[in-house]
C-alpha positions, -999 to +999 in steps of 0.1 A: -711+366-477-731+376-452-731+388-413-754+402-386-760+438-377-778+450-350-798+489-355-787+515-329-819+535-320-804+563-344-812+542-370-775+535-378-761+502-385-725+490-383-712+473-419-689+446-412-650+454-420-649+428-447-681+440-467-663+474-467-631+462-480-651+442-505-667+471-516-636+491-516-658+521-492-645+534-461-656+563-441-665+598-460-678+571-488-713+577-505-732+550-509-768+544-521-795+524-508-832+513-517-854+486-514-854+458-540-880+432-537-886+438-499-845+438-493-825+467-487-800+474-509-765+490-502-748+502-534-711+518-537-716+554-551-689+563-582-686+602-579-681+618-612-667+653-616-669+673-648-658+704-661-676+725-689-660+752-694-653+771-661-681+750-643-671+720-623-701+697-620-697+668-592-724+637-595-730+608-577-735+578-592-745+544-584-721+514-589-742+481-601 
């Protein structure tokens, strides 16, 4: 699947609807991104929450 983008000069870039729903991310979503091989990457972020004892302890982390 792909699709074309263009860059606003914010440096923000519209995702396609249908990557989204692929994804399962919508707006308020983390994701993470990097460069792989000269590509960038856009990876769904899982957010973990813990709690040790009275502590709650919230992490992102990446989907692959």
């Amino acid at each position: 699947m792909g699709s074309l983008s263009c860059l606003t000069p914010n440096g923000q870039v519209t995702i396609p609807r249908q990557i989204l729903k692929t994804l399962g991310i919508g707006a308020g979503n983390q994701v993470y991104i990097n460069i792989e091989k000269g590509r960038l990457v856009l990876r769904k972020v899982e957010v973990v929450t813990e709690k040790e004892n009275s502590n709650t302890r919230v992490e992102a982390v990446p989907f692959f």
